[in-house]
N, CA and C atoms of all chains as a GROMACS GRO file, in nm:
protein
  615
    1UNK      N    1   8.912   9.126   9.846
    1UNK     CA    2   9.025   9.219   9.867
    1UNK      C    3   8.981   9.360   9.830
    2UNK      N    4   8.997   9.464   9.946
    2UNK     CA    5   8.981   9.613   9.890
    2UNK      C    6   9.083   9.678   9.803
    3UNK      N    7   9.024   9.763   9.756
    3UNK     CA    8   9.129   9.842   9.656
    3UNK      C    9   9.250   9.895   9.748
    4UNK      N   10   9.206   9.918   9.868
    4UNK     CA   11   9.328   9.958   9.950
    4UNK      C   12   9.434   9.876  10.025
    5UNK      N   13   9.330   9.728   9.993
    5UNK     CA   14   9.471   9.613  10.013
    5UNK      C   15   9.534   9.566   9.872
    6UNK      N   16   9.465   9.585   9.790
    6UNK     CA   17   9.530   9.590   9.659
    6UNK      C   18   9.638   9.684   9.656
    7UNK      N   19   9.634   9.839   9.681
    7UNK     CA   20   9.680   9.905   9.702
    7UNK      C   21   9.829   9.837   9.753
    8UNK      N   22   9.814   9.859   9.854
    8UNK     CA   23   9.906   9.807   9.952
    8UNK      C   24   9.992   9.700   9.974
    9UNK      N   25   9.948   9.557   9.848
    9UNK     CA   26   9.999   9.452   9.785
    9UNK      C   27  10.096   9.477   9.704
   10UNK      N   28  10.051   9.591   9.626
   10UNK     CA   29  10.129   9.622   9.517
   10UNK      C   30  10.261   9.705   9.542
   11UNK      N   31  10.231   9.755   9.632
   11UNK     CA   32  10.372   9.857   9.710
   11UNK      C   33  10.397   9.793   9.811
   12UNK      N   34  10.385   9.700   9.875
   12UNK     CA   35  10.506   9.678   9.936
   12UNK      C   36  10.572   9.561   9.883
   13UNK      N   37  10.507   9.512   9.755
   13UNK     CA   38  10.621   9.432   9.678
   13UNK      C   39  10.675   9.487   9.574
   14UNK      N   40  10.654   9.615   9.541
   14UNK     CA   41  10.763   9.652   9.450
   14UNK      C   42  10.883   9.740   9.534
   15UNK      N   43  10.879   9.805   9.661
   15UNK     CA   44  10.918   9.880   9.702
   15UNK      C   45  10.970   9.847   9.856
   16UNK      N   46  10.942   9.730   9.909
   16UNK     CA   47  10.954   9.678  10.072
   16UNK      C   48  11.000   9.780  10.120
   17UNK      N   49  10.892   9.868  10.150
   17UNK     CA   50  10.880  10.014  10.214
   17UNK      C   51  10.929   9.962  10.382
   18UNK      N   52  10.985  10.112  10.444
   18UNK     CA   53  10.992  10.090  10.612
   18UNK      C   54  10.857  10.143  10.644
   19UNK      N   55  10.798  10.272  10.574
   19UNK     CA   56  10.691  10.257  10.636
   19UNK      C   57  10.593  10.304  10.511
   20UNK      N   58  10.453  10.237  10.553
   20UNK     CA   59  10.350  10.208  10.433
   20UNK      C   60  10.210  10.231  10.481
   21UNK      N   61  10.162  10.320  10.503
   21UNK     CA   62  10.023  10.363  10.508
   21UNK      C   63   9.948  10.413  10.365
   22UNK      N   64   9.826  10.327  10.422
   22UNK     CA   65   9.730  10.324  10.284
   22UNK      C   66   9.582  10.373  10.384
   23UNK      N   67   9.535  10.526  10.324
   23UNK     CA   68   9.432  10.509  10.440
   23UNK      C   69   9.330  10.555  10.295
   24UNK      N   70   9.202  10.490  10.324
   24UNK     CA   71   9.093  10.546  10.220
   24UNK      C   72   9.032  10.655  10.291
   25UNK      N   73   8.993  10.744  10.189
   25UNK     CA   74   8.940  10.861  10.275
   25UNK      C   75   8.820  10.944  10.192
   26UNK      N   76   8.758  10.776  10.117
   26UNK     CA   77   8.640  10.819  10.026
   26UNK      C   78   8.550  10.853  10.102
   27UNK      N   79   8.524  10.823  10.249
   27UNK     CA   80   8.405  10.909  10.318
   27UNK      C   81   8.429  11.034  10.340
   28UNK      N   82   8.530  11.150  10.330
   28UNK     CA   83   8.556  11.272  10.328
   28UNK      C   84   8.529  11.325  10.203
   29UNK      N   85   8.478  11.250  10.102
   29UNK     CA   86   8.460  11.306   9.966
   29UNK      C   87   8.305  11.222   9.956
   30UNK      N   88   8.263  11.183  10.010
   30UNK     CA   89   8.131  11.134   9.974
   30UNK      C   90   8.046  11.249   9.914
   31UNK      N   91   7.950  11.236   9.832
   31UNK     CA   92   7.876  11.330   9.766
   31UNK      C   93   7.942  11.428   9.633
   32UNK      N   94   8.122  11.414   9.672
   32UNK     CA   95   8.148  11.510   9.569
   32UNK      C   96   8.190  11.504   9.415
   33UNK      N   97   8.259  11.555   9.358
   33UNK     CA   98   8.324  11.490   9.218
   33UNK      C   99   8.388  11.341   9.235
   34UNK      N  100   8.383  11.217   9.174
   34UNK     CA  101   8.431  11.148   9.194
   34UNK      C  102   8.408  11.002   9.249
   35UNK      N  103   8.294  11.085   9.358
   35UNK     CA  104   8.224  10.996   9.453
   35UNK      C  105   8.125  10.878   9.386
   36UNK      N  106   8.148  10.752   9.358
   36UNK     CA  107   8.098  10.696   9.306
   36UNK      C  108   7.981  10.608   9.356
   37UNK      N  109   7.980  10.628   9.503
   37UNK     CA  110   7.908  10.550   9.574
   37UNK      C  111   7.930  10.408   9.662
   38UNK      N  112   8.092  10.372   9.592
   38UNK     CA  113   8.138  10.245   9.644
   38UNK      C  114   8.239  10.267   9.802
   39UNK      N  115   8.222  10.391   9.800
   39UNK     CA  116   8.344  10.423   9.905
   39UNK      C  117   8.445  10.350   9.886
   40UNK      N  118   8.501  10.338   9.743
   40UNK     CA  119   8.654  10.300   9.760
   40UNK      C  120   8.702  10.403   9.607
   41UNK      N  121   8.677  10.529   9.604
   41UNK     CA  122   8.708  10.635   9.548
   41UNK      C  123   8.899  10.692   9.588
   42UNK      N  124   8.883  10.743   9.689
   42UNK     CA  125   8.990  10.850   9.702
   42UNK      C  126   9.084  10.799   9.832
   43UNK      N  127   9.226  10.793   9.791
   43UNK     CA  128   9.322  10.762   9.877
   43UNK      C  129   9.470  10.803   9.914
   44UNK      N  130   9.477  10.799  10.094
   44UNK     CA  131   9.584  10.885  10.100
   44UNK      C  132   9.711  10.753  10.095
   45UNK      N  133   9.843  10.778  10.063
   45UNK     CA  134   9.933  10.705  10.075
   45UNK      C  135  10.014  10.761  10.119
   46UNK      N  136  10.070  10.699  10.253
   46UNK     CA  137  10.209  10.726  10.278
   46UNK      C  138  10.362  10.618  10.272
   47UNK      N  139  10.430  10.652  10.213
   47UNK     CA  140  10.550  10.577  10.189
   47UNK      C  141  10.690  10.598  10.225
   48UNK      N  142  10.742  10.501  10.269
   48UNK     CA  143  10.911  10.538  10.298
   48UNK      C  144  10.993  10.420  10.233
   49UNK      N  145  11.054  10.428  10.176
   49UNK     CA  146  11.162  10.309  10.124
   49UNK      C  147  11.253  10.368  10.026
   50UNK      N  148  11.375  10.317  10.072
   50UNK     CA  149  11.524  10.333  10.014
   50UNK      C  150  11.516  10.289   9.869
   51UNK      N  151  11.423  10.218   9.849
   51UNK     CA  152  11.429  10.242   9.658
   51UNK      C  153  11.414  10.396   9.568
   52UNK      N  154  11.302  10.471   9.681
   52UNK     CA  155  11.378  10.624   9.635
   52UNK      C  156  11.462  10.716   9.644
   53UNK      N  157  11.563  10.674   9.671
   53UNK     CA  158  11.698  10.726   9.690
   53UNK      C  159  11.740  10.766   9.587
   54UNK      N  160  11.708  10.909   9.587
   54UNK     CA  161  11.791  11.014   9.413
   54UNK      C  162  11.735  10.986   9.367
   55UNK      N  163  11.594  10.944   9.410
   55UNK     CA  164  11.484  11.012   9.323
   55UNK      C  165  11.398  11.124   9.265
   56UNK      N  166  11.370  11.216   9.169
   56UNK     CA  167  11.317  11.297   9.203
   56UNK      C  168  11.162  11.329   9.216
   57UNK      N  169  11.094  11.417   9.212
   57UNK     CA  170  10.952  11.425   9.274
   57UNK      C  171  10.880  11.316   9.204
   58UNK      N  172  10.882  11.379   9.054
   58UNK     CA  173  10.813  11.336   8.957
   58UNK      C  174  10.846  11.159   8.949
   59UNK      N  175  10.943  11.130   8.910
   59UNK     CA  176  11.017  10.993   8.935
   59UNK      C  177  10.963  10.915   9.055
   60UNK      N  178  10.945  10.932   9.176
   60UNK     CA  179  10.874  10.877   9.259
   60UNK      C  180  10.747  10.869   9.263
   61UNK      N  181  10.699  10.979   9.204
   61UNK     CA  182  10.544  10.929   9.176
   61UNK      C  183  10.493  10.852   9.099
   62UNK      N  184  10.575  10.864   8.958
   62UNK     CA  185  10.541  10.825   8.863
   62UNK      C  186  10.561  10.629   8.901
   63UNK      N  187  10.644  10.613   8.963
   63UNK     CA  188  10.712  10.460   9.027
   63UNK      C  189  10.603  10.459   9.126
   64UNK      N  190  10.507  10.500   9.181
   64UNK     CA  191  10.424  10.472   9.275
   64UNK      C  192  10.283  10.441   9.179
   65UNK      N  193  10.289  10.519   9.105
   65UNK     CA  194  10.156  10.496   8.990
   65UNK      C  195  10.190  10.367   8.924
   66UNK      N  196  10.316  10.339   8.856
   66UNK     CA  197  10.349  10.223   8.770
   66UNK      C  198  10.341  10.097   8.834
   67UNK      N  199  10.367  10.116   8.967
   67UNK     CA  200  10.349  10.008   9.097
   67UNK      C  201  10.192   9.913   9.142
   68UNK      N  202  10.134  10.038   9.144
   68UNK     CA  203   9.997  10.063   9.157
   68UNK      C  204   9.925  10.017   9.006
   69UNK      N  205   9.974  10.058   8.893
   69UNK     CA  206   9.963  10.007   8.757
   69UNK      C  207   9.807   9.997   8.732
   70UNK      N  208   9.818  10.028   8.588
   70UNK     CA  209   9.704  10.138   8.503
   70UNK      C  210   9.549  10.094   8.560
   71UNK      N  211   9.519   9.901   8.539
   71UNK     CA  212   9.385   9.895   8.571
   71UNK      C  213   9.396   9.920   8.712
   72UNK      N  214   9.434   9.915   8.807
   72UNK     CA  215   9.384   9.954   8.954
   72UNK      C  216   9.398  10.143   8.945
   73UNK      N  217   9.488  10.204   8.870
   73UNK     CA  218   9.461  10.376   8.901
   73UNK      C  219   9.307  10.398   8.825
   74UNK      N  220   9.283  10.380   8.694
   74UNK     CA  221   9.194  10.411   8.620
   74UNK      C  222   9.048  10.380   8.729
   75UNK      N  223   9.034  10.290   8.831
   75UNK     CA  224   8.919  10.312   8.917
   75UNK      C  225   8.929  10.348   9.052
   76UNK      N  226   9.040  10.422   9.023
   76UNK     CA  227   9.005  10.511   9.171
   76UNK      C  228   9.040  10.665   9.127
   77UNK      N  229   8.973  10.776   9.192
   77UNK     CA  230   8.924  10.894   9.147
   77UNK      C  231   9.054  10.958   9.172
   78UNK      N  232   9.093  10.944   9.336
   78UNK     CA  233   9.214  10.999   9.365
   78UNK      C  234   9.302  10.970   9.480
   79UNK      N  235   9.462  10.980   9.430
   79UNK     CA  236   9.548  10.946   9.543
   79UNK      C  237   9.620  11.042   9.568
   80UNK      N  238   9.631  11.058   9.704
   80UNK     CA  239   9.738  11.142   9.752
   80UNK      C  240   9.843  11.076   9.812
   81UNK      N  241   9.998  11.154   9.764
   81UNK     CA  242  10.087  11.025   9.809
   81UNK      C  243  10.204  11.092   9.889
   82UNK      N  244  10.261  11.063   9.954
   82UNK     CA  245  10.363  11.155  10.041
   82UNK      C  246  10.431  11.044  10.061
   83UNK      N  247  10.624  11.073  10.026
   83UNK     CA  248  10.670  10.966   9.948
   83UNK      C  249  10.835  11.042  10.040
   84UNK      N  250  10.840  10.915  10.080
   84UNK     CA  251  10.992  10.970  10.110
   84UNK      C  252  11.151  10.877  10.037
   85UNK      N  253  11.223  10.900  10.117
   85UNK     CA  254  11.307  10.786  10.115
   85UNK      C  255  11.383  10.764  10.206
   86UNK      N  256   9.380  11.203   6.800
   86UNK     CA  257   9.492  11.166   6.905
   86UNK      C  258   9.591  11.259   6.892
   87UNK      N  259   9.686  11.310   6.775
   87UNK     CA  260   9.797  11.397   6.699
   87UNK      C  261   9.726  11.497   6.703
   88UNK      N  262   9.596  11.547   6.681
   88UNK     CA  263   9.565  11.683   6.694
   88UNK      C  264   9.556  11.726   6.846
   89UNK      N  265   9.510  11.620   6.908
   89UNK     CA  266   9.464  11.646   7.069
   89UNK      C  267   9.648  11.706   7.105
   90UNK      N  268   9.735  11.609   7.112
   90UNK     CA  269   9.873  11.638   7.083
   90UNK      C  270   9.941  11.752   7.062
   91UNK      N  271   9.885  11.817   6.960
   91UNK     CA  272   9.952  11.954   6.903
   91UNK      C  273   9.877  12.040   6.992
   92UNK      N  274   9.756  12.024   7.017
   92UNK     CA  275   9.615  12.131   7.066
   92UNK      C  276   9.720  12.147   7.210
   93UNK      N  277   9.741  12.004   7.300
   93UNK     CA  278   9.813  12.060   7.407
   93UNK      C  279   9.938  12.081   7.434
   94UNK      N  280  10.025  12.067   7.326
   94UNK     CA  281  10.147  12.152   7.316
   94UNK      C  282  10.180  12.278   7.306
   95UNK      N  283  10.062  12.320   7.193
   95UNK     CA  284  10.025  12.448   7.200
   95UNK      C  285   9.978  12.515   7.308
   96UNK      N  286   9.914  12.493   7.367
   96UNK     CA  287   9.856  12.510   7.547
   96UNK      C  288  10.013  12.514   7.667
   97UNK      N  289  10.027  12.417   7.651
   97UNK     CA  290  10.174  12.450   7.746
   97UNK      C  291  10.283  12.502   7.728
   98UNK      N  292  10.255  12.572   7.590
   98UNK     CA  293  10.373  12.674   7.543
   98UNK      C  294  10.307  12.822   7.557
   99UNK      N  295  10.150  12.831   7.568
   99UNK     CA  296  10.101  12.943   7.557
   99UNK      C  297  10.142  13.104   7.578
  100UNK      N  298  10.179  12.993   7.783
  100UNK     CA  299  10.234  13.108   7.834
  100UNK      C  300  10.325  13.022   7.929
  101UNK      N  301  10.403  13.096   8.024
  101UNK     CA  302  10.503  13.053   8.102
  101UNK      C  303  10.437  13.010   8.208
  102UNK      N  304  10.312  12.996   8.269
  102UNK     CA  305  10.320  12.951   8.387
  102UNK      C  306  10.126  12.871   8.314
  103UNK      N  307  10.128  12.746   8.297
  103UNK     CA  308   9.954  12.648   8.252
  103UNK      C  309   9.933  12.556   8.356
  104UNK      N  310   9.804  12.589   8.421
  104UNK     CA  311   9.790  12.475   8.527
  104UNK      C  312   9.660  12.430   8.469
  105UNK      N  313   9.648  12.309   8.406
  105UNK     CA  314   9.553  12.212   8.357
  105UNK      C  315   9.463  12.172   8.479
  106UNK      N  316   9.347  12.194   8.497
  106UNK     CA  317   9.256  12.196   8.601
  106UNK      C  318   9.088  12.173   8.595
  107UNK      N  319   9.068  12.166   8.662
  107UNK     CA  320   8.902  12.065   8.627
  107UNK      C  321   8.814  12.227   8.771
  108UNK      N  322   8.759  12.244   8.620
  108UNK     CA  323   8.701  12.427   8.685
  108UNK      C  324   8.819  12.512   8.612
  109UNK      N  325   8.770  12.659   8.639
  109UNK     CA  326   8.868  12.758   8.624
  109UNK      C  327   8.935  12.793   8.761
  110UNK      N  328   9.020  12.887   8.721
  110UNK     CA  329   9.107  12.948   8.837
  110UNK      C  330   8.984  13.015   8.913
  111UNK      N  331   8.918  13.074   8.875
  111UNK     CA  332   8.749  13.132   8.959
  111UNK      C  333   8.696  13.046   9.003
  112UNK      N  334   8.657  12.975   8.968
  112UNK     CA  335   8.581  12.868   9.018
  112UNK      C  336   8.621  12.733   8.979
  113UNK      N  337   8.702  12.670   9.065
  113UNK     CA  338   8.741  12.527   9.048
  113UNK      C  339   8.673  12.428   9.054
  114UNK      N  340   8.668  12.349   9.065
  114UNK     CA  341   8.556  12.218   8.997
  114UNK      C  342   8.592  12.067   9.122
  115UNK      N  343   8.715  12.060   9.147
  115UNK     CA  344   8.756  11.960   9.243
  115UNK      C  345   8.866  12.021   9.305
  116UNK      N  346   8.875  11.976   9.451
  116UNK     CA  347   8.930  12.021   9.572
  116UNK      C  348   9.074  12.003   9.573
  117UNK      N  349   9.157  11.907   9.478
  117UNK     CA  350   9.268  11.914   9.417
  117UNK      C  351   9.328  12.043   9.344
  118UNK      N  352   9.227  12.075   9.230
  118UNK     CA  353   9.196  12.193   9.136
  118UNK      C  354   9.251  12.295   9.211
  119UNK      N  355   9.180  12.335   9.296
  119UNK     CA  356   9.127  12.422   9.407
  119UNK      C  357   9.241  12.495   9.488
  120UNK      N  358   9.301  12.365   9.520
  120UNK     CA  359   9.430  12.371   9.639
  120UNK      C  360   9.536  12.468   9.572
  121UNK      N  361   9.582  12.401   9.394
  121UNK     CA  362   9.701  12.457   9.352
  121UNK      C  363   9.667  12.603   9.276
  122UNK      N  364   9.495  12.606   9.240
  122UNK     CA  365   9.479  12.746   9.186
  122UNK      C  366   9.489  12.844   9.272
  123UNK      N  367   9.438  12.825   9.420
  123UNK     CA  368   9.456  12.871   9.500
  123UNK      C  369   9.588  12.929   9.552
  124UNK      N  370   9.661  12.854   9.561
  124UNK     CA  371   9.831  12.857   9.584
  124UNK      C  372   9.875  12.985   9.492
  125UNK      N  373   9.864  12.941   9.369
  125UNK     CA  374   9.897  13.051   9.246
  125UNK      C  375   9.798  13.171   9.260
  126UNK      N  376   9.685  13.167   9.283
  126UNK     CA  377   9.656  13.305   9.293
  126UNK      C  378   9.684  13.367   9.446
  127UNK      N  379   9.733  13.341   9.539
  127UNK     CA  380   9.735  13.377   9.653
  127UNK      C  381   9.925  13.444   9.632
  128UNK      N  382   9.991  13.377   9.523
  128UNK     CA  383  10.058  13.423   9.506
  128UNK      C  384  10.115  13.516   9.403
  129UNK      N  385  10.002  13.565   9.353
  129UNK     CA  386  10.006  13.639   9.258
  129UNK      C  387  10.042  13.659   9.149
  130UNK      N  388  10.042  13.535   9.077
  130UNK     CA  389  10.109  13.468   8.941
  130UNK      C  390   9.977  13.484   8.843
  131UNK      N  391  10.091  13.503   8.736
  131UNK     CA  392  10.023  13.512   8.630
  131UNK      C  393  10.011  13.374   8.549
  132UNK      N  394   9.915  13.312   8.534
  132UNK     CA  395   9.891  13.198   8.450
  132UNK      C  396   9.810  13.158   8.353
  133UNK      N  397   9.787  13.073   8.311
  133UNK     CA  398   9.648  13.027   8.234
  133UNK      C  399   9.623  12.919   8.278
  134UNK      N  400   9.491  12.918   8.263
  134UNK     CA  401   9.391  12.813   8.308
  134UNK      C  402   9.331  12.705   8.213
  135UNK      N  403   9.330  12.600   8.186
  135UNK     CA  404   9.302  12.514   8.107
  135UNK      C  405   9.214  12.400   8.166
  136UNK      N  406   9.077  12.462   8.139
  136UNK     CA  407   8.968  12.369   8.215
  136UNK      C  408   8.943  12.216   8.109
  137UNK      N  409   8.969  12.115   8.213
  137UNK     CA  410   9.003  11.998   8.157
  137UNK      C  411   8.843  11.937   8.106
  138UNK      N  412   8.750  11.978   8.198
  138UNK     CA  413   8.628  11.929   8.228
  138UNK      C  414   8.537  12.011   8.068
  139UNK      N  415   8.616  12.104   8.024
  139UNK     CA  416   8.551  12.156   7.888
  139UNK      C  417   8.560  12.085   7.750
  140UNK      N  418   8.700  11.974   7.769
  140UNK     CA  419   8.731  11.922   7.689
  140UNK      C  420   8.768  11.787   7.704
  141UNK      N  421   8.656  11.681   7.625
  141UNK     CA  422   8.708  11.539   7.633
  141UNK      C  423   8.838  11.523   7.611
  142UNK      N  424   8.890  11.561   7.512
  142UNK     CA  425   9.014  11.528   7.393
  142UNK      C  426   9.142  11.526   7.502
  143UNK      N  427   9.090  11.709   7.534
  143UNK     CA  428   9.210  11.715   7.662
  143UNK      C  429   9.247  11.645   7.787
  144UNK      N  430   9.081  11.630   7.864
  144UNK     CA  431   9.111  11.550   7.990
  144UNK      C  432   9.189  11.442   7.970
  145UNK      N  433   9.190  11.377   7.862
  145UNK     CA  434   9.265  11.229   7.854
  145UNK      C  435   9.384  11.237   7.796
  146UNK      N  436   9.386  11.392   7.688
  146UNK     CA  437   9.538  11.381   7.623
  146UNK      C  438   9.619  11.420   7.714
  147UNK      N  439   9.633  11.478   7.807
  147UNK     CA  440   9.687  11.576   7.908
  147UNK      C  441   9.733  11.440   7.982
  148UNK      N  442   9.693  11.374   8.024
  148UNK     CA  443   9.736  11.248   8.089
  148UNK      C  444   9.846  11.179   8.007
  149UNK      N  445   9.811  11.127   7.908
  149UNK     CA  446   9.932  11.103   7.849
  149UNK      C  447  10.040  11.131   7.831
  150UNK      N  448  10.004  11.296   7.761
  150UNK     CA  449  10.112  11.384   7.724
  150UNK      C  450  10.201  11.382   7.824
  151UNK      N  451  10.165  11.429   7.957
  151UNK     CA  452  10.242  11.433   8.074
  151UNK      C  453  10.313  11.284   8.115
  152UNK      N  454  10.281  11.181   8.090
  152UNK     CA  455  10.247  11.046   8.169
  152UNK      C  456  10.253  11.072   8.276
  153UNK      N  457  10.073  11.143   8.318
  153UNK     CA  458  10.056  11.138   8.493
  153UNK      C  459   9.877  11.082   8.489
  154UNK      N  460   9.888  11.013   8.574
  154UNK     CA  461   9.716  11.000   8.576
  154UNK      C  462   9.637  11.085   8.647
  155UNK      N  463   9.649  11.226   8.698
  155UNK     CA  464   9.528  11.264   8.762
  155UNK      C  465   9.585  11.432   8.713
  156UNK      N  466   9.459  11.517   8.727
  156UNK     CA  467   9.435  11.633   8.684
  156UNK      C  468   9.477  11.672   8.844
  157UNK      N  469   9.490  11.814   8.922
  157UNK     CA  470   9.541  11.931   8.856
  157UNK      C  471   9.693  11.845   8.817
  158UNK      N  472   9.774  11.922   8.684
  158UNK     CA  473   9.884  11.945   8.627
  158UNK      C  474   9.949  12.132   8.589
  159UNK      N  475  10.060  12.061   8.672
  159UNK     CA  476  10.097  12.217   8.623
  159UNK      C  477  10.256  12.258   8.502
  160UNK      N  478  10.249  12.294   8.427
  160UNK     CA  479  10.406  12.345   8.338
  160UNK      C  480  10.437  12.472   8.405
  161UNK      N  481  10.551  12.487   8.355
  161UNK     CA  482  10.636  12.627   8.406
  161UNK      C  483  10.737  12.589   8.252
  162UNK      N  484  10.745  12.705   8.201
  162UNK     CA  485  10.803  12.747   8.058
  162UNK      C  486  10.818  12.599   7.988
  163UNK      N  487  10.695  12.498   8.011
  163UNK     CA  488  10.654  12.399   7.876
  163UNK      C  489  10.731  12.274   7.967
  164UNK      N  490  10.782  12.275   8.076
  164UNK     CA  491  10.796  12.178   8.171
  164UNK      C  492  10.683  12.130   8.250
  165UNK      N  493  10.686  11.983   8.250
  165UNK     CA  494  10.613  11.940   8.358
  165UNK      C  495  10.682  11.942   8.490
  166UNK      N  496  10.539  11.993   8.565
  166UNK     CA  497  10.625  12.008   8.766
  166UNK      C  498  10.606  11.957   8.840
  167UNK      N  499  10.458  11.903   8.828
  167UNK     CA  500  10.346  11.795   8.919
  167UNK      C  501  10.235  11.854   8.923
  168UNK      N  502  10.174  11.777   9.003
  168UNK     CA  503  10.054  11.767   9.024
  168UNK      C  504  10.012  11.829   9.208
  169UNK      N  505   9.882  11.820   9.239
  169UNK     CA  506   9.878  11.845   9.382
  169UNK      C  507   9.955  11.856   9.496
  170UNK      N  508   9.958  11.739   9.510
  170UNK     CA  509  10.068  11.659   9.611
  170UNK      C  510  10.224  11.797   9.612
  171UNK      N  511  10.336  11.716   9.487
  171UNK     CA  512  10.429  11.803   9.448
  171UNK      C  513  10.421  11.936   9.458
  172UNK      N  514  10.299  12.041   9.418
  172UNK     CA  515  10.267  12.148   9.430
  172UNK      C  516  10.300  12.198   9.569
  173UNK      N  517  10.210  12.125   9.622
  173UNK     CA  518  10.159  12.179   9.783
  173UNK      C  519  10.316  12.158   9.811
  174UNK      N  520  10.414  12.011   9.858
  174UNK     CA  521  10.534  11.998   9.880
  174UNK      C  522  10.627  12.122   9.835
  175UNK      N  523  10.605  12.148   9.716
  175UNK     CA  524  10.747  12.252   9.669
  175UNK      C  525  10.700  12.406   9.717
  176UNK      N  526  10.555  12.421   9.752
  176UNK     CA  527  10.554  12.594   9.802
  176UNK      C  528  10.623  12.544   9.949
  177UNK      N  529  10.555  12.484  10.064
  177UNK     CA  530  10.586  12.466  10.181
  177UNK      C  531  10.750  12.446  10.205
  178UNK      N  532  10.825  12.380  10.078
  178UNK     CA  533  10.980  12.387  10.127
  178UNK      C  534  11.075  12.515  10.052
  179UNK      N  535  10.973  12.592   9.951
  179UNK     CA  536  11.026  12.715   9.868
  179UNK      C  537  11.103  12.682   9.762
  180UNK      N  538  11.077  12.569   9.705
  180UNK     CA  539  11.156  12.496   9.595
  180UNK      C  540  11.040  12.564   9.551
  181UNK      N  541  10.925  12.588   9.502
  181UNK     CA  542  10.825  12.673   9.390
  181UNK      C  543  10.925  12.759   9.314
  182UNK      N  544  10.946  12.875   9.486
  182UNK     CA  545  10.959  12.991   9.451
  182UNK      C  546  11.119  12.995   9.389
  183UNK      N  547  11.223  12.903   9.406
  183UNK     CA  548  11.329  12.918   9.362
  183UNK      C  549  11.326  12.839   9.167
  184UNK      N  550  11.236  12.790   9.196
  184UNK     CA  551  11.198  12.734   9.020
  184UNK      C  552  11.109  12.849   8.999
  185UNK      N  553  11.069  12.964   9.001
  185UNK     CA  554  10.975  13.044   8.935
  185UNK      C  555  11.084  13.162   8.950
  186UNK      N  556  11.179  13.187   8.997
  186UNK     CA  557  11.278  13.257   8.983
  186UNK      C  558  11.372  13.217   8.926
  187UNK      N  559  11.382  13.087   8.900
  187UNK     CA  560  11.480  13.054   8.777
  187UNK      C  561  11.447  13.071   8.685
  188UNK      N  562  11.309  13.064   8.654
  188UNK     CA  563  11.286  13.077   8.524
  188UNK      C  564  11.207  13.188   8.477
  189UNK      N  565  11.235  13.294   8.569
  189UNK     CA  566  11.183  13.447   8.558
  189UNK      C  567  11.091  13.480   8.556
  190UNK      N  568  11.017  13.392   8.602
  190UNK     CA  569  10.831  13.407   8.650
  190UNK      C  570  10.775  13.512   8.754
  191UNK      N  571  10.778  13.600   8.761
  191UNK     CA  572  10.757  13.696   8.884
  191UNK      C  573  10.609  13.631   8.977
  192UNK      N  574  10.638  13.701   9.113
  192UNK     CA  575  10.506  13.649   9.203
  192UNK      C  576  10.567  13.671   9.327
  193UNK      N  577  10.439  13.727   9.426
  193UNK     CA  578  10.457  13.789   9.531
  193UNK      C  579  10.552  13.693   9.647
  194UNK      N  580  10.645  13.724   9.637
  194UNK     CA  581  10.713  13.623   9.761
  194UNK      C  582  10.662  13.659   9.887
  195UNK      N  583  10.597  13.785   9.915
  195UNK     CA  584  10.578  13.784  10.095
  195UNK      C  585  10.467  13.692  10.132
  196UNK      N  586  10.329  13.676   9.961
  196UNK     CA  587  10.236  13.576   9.980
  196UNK      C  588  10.324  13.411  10.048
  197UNK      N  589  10.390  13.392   9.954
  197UNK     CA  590  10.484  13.287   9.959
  197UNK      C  591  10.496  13.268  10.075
  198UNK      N  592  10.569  13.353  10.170
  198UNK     CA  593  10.658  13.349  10.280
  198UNK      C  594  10.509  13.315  10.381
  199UNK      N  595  10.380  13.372  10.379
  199UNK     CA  596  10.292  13.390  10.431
  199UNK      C  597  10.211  13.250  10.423
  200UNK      N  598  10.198  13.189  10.313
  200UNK     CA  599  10.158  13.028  10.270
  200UNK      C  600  10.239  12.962  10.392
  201UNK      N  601  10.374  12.950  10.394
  201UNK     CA  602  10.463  12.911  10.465
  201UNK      C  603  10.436  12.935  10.638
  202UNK      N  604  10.430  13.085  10.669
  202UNK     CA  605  10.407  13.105  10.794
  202UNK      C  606  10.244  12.984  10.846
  203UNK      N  607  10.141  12.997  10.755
  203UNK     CA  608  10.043  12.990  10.822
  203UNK      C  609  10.058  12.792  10.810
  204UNK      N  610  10.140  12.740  10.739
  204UNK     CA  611  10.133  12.615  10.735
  204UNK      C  612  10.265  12.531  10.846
  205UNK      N  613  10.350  12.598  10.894
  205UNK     CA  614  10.454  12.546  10.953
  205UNK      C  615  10.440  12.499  11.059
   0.00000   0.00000   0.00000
């Protein structure tokens, strides 16, 4: 299992998103800070689900990190997340 | 741990506008870094810079302190605001600029308006 189906395990069972893109995009960072060599470094997320409803910025991220939960963030360098509801 | 603690409390009270960042505002260090120092100096804010990459203690207390896991972080008068992502989101919809006018932060709004033009 990749970190980005891990990823993606983990959010759409805490959140049964309408829509859920998980794209890795450690080959756009290859060589740079971060880059560890495994190409499973840096990732974009996109999310939609009515569990964030009156949520605010911080609050939704922070529920996307807690989702995602500490040992799977601590080995990946970076996520970008664009989060609706 | 308690000194790291005080060290960055003291830091996000310094001044009214601390963006915790890996590099300086001159020269940033990661392309995250980069994006929101960029943002702020394009808009002509006055801030401080708190290079994470100078200090073990910090890179990791700063995470906590905040409970966020990734560097850039930014305060506005000892508030946390976000990180990248949030950043980039609140100039492009002008929620920045109406939180940096609430809280009496001056900075060039035509930059602002101009961030906006060239991203819409």
């Amino acid at each position: 299992m990749t970190k980005a189906d891990k990823i993606e395990a983990a959010l759409r069972a805490a959140f049964t998103p309408q829509v859920l893109d998980v794209v890795n995009e450690s080959h756009m960072h290859a060589g740079h800070a971060g880059d560890d060599g495994t190409g499973e470094t840096h990732y974009a997320v996109r999310i939609q689900s009515a569990a964030f409803d009156g949520m605010s910025r911080i609050a939704r991220h922070r529920a996307v990190h807690a989702a995602i939960g500490k040992d799977l963030m601590v080995q990946i360098h970076a996520l970008s997340l664009d989060i609706s509801a | 741990m308690s000194d790291t603690n005080t060290k960055i409390e003291e830091l996000v009270k310094s001044s009214d506008v601390v963006l915790f960042m890996k590099g300086t505002k001159s020269m940033p260090q990661c392309g995250f870094s980069s994006r929101v120092a960029g943002v702020l100096n394009f808009m002509g804010l006055e801030y401080t810079d708190v290079n994470v990459l100078a200090d073990e203690d910090i890179r990791q207390g700063i995470k906590d302190f905040s409970d966020w896991p990734t560097i850039p972080q930014l305060y506005v008068k000892g508030e946390f605001v976000g990180g990248c992502d949030i950043i980039t989101e609140m100039t492009l919809s002008g929620e920045l600029d109406s939180m940096l006018e609430e809280n009496g932060v001056t900075f060039n709004k035509e930059a602002a308006d101009k961030i906006r033009e060239a991203n819409a």
